[in-house]
C-alpha positions in Angstrom: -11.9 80.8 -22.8 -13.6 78.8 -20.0 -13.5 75.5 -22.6 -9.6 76.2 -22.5 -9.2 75.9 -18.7 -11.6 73.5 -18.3 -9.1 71.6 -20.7 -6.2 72.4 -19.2 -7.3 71.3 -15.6 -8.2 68.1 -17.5 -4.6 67.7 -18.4 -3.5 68.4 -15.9 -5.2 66.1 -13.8 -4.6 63.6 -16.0 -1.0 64.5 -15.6 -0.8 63.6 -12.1 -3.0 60.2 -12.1 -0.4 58.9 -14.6 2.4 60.2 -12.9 1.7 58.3 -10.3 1.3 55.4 -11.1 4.6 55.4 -12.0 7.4 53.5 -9.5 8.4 55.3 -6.4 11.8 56.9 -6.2 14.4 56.1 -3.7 15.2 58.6 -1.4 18.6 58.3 0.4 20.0 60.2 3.4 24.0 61.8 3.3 25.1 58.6 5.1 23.4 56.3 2.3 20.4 54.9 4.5 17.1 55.2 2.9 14.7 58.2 4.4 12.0 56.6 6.3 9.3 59.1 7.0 6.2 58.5 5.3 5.2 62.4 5.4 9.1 63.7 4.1 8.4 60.7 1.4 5.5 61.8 0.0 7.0 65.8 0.3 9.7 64.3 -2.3 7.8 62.6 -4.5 5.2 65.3 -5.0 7.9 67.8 -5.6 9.7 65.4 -8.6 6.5 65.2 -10.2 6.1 68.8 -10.2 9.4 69.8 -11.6 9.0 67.2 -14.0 6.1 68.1 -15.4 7.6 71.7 -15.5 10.4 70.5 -17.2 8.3 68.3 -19.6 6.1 71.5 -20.6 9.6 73.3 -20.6 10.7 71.3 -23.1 7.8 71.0 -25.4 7.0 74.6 -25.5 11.1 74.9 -26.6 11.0 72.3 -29.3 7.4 73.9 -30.4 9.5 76.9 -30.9 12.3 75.6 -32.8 15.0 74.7 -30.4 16.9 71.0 -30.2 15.5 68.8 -28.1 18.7 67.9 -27.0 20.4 71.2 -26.4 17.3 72.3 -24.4 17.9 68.9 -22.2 21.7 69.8 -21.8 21.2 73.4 -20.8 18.3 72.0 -18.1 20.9 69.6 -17.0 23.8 72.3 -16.5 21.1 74.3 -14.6 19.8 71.0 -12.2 23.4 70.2 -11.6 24.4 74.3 -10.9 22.0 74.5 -8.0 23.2 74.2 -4.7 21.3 73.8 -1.3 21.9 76.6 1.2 21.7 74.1 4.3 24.2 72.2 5.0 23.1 68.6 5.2 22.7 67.3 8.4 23.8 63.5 8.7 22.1 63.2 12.1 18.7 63.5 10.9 16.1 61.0 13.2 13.3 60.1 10.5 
């Protein structure tokens, strides 16, 4: 059992170094203008590479279990594009 974590933190780690390496994402404010803050930046990015390795497990474990890849896509999408924020978005913000 401990070889199967050990593995799993592997992968896992490995995960992350690749991720990123990848290009960084844009991050816009309501009014268009890119968010500047270093620390908000990096707040952003680390969560998008943690919902998308959730999402990329997700959607292995589904296709590993039968399902279509690409229904499995659609109903993440119609979830994703469900969710609403509860604050309101505030077009003032400084950083």
């Amino acid at each position: 059992m401990k070889w199967a974590n050990f593995l799993t933190k592997i992968t896992k780690n490995f995960k992350v170094m690749k991720m990123t390496s990848e290009a960084e994402k844009v991050w816009r404010k309501p009014d268009g203008s890119l968010v500047s803050c270093t620390e908000k930046i990096k707040v952003l990015n680390e969560n998008y590479e943690e919902i998308k390795t959730l999402l990329q497990d997700a959607i292995d474990d589904a296709v590993l279990m039968g399902c279509s890849e690409e229904n499995v896509r659609a109903v993440y999408l119609e979830l994703v594009n469900s969710i609403k924020s509860v604050y309101k978005e505030n077009k003032k913000e400084p950083c």
